[in-house]
LUMDRENMAR-239510 format. One record per atom (N, C-alpha, C): residue number from 1; residue in three letters; atom name; x negated, y, z negated. Coordinates in Angstrom, 2 decimals. Example, Ala and Ser with C-alpha at 12.3 -4.5 7.8 and 13.67 -1.06 7.14 Angstrom:
# residues 2
TORFI    n  res  atom        x        y        z
TORFI    1  ALA     N   -13.19    -5.69    -7.80
TORFI    1  ALA    CA   -12.30    -4.50    -7.80
TORFI    1  ALA     C   -13.20    -3.30    -7.80
TORFI    2  SER     N   -12.85    -2.25    -7.08
TORFI    2  SER    CA   -13.67    -1.06    -7.14
TORFI    2  SER     C   -12.90     0.03    -7.87
This chain:
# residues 88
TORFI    n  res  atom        x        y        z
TORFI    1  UNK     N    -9.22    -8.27     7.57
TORFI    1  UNK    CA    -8.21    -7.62     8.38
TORFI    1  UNK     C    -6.98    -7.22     7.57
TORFI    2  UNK     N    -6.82    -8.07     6.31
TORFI    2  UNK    CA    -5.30    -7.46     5.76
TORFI    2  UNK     C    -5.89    -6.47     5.30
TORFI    3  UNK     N    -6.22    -5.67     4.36
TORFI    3  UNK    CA    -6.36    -4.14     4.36
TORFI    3  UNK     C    -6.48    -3.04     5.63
TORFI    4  UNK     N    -7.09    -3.63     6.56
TORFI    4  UNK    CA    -6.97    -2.41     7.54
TORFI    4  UNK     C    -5.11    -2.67     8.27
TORFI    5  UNK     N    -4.91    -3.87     8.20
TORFI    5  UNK    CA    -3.50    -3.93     8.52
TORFI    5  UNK     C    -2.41    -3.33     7.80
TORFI    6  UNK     N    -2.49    -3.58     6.26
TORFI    6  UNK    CA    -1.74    -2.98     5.47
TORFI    6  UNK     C    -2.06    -1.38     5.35
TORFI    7  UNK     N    -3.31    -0.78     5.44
TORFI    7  UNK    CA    -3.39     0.85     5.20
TORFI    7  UNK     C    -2.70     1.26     6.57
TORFI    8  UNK     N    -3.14     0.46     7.75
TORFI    8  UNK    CA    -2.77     1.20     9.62
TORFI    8  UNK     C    -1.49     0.94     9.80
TORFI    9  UNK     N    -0.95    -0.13     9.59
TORFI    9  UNK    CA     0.33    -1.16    10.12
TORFI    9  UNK     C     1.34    -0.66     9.46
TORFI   10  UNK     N     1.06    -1.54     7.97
TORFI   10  UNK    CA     2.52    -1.37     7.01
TORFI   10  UNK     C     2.58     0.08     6.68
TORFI   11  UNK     N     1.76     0.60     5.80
TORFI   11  UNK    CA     2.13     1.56     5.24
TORFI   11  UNK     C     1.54     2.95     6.00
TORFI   12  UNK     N     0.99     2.70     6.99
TORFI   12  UNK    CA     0.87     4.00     8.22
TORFI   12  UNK     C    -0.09     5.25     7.58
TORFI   13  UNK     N    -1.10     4.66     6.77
TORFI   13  UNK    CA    -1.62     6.00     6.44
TORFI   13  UNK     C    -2.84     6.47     7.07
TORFI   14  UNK     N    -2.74     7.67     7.58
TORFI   14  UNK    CA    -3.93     8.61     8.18
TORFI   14  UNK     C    -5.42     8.09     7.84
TORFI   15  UNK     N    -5.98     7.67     8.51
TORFI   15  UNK    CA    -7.49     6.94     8.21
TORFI   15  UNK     C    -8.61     7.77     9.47
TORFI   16  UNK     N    -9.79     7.58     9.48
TORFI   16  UNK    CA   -10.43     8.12    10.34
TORFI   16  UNK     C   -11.88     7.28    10.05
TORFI   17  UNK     N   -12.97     7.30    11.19
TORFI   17  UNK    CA   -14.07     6.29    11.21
TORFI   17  UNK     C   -14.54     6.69     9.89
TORFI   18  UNK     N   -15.54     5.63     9.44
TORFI   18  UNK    CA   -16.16     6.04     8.17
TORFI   18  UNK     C   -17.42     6.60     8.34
TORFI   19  UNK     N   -18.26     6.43    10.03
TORFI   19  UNK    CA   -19.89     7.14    10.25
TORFI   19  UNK     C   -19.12     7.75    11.23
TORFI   20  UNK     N   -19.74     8.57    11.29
TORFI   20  UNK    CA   -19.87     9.72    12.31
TORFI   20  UNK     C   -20.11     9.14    13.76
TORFI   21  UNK     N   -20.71     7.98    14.50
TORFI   21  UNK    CA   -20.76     7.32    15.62
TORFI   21  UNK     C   -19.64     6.49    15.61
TORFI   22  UNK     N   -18.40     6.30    14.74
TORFI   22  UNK    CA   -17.48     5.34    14.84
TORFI   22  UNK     C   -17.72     4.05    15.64
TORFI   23  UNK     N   -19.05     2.97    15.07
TORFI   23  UNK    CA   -19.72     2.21    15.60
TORFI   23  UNK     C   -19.37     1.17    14.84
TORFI   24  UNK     N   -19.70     0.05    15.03
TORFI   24  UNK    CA   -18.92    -1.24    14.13
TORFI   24  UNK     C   -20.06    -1.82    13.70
TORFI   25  UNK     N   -20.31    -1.26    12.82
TORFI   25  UNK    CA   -21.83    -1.19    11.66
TORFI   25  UNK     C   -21.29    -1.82    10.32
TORFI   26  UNK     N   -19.73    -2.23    10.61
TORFI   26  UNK    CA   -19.24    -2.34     8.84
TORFI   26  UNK     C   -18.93    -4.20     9.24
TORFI   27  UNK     N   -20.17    -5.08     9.23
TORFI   27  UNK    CA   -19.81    -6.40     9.19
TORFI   27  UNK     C   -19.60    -6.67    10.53
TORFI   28  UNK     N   -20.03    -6.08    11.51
TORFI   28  UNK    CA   -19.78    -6.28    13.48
TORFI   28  UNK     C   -18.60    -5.94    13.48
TORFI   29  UNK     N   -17.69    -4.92    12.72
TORFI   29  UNK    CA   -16.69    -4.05    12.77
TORFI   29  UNK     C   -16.45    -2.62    12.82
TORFI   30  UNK     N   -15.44    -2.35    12.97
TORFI   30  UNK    CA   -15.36     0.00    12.41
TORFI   30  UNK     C   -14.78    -0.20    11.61
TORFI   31  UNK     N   -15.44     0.39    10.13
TORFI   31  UNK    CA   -15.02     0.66     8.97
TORFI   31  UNK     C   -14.00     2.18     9.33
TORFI   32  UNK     N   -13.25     2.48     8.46
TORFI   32  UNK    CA   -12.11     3.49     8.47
TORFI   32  UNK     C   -12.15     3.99     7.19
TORFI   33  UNK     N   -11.73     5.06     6.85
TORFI   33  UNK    CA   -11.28     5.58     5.19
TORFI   33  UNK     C   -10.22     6.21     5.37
TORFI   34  UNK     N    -9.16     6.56     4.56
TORFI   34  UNK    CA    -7.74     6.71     4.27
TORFI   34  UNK     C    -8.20     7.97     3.64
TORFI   35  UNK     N    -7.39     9.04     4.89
TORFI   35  UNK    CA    -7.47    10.24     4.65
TORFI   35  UNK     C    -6.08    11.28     4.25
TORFI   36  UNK     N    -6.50    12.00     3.36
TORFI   36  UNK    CA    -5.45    13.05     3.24
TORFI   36  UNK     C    -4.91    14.06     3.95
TORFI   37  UNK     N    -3.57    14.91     3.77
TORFI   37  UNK    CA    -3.39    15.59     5.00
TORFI   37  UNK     C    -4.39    16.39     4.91
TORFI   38  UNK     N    -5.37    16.92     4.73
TORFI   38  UNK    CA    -6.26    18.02     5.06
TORFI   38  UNK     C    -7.31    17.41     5.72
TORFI   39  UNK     N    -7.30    15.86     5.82
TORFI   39  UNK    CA    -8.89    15.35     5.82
TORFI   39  UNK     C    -9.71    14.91     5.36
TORFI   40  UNK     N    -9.56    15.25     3.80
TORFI   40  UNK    CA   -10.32    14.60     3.07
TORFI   40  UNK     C   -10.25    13.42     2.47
TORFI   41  UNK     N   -11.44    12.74     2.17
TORFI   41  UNK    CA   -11.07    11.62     1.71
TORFI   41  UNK     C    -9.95    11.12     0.31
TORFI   42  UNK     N    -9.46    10.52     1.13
TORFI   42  UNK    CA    -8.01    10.12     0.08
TORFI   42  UNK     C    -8.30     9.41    -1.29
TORFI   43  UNK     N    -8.92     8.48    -0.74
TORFI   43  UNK    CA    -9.70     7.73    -1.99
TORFI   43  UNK     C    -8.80     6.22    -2.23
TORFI   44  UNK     N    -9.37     4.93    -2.97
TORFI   44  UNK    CA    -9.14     3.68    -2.85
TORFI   44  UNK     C    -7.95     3.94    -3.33
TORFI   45  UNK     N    -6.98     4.25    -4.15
TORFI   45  UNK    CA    -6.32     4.17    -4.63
TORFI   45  UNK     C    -4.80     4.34    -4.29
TORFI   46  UNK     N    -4.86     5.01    -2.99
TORFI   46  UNK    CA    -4.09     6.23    -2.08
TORFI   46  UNK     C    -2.63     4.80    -1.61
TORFI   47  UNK     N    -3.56     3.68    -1.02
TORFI   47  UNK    CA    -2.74     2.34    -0.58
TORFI   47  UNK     C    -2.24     1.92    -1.73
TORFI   48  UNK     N    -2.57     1.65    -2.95
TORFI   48  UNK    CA    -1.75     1.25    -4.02
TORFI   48  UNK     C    -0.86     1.88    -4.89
TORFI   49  UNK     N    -0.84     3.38    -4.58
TORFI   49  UNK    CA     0.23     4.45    -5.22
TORFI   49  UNK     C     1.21     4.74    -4.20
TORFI   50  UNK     N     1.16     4.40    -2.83
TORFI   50  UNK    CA     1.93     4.51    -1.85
TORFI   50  UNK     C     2.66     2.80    -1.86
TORFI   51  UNK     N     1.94     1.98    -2.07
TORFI   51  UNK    CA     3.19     0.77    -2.02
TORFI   51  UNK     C     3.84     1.17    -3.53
TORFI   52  UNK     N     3.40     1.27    -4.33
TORFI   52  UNK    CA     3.99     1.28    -5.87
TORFI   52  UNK     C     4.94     2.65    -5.60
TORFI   53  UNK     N     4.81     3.39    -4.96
TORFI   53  UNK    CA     6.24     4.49    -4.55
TORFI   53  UNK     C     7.32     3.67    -3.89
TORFI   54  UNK     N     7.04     2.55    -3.12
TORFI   54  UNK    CA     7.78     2.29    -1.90
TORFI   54  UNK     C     8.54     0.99    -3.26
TORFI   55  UNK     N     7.89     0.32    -3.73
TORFI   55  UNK    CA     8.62    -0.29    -4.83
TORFI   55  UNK     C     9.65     0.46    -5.39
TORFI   56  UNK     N     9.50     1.35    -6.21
TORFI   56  UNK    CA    10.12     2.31    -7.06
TORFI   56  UNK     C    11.20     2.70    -6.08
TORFI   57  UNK     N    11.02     3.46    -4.98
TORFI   57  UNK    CA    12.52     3.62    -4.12
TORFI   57  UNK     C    13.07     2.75    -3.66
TORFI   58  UNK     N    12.66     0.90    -3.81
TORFI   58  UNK    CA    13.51    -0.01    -3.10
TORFI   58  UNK     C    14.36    -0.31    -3.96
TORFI   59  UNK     N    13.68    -0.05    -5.70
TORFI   59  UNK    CA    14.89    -0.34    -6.51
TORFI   59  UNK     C    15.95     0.35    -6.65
TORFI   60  UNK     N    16.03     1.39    -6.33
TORFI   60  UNK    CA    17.25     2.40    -6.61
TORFI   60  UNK     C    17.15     3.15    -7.57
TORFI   61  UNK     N    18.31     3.99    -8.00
TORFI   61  UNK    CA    18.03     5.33    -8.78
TORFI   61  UNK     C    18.03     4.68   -10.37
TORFI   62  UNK     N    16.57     5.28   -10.82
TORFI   62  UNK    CA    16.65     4.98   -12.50
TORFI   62  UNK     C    15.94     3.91   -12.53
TORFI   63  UNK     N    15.30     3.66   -11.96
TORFI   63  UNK    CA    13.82     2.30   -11.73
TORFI   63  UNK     C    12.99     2.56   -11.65
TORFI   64  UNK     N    12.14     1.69   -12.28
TORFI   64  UNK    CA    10.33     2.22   -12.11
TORFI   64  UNK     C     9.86     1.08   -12.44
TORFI   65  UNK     N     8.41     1.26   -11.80
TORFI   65  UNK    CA     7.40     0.01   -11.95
TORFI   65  UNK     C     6.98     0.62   -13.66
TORFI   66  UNK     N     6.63    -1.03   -14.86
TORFI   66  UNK    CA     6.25    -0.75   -15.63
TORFI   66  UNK     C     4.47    -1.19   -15.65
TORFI   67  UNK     N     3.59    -0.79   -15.63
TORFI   67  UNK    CA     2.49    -1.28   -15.40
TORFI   67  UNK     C     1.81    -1.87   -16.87
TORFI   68  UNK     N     1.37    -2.67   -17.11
TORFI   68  UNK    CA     0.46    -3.35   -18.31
TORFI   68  UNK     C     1.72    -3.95   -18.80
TORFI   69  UNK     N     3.03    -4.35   -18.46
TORFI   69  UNK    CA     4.07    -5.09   -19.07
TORFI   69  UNK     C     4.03    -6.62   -18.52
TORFI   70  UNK     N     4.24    -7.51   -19.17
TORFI   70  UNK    CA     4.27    -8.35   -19.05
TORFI   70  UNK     C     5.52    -8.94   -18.46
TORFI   71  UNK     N     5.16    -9.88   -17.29
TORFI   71  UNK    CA     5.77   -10.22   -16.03
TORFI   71  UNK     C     6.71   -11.91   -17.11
TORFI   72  UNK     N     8.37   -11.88   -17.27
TORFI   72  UNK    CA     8.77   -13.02   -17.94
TORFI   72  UNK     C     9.24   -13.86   -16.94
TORFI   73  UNK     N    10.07   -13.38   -16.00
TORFI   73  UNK    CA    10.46   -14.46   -15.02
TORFI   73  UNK     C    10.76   -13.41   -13.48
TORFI   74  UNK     N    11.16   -14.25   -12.39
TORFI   74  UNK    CA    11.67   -13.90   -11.05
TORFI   74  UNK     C    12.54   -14.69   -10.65
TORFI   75  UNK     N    13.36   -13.78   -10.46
TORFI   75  UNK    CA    14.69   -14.19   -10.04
TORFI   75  UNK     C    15.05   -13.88    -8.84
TORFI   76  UNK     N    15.62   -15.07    -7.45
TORFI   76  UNK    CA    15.67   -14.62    -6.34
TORFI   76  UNK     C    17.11   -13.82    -6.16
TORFI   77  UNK     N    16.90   -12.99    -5.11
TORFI   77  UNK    CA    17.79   -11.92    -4.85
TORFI   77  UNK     C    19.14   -12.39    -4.61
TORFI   78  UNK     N    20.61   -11.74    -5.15
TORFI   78  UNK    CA    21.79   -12.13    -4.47
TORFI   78  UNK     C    21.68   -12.63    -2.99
TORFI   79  UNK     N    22.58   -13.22    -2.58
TORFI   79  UNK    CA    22.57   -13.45    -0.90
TORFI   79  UNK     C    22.79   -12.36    -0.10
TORFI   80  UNK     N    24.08   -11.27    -0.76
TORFI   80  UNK    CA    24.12   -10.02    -0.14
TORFI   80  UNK     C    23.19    -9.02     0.00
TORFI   81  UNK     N    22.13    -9.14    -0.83
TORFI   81  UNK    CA    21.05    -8.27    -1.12
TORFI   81  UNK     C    20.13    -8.05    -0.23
TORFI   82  UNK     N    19.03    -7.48    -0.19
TORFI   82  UNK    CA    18.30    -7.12     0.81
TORFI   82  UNK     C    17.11    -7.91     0.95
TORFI   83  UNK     N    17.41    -9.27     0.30
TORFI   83  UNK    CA    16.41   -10.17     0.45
TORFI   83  UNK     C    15.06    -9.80    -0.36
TORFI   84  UNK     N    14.83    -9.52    -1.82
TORFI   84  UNK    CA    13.98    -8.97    -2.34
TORFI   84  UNK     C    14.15    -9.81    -3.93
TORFI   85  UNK     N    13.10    -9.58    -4.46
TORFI   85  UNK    CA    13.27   -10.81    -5.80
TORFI   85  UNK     C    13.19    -9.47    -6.89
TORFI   86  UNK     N    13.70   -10.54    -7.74
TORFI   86  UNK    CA    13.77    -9.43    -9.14
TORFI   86  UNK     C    13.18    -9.78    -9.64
TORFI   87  UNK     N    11.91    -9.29   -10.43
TORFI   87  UNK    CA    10.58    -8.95   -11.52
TORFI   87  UNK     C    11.22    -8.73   -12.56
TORFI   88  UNK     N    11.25    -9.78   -13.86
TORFI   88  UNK    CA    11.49    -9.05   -14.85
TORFI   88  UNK     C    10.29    -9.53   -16.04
C-alpha cells in the first residue's frame, strides 16, 4: 500500500488501471501505472524525480540534491524552521 499511497496521496500523480478490465488480478488487488499528461506511460521513475524536485524546492534557492555523495551527518532542524532535518 505505501507506493500506491505515496504515487495517489502524497505526491498526486495521474495513474490509470494497469489491464484493460481494471480487475484486481495484481495480488487480489488493482494494479495502477503512473501516467503522463498525454497518457502514456510515465514510467518507474516518474515518483522518484517528482519527490527529488519537491526536495530541491524545500531547500530554497541555490540547492540541490547531490546524488552518489556521501551522506556525513544530520542535523535536526532550528526550532523556527519548518521542521525538516539537514543532510549533510
Amino acid at each position: 500500500r505505501l507506493p500506491a499511497d505515496l504515487v495517489g496521496s502524497a505526491l498526486k500523480l495521474p495513474t490509470q488501471c494497469y489491464d484493460w478490465e481494471c480487475a484486481a488480478k495484481c495480488e487480489g488487488t488493482t494494479c495502477y501505472v503512473v501516467k503522463d499528461a498525454f497518457g502514456n506511460n510515465a514510467g518507474y521513475a516518474t515518483a522518484i524525480e517528482t519527490m527529488l524536485g519537491q526536495v530541491e524546492a524545500a531547500g530554497g534557492p541555490g540547492r540541490q540534491v547531490h546524488l552518489a555523495a556521501r551522506l556525513t551527518s544530520i542535523e535536526a532542524a532550528p526550532a523556527a524552521g519548518r521542521g525538516a532535518s539537514r543532510l549533510l
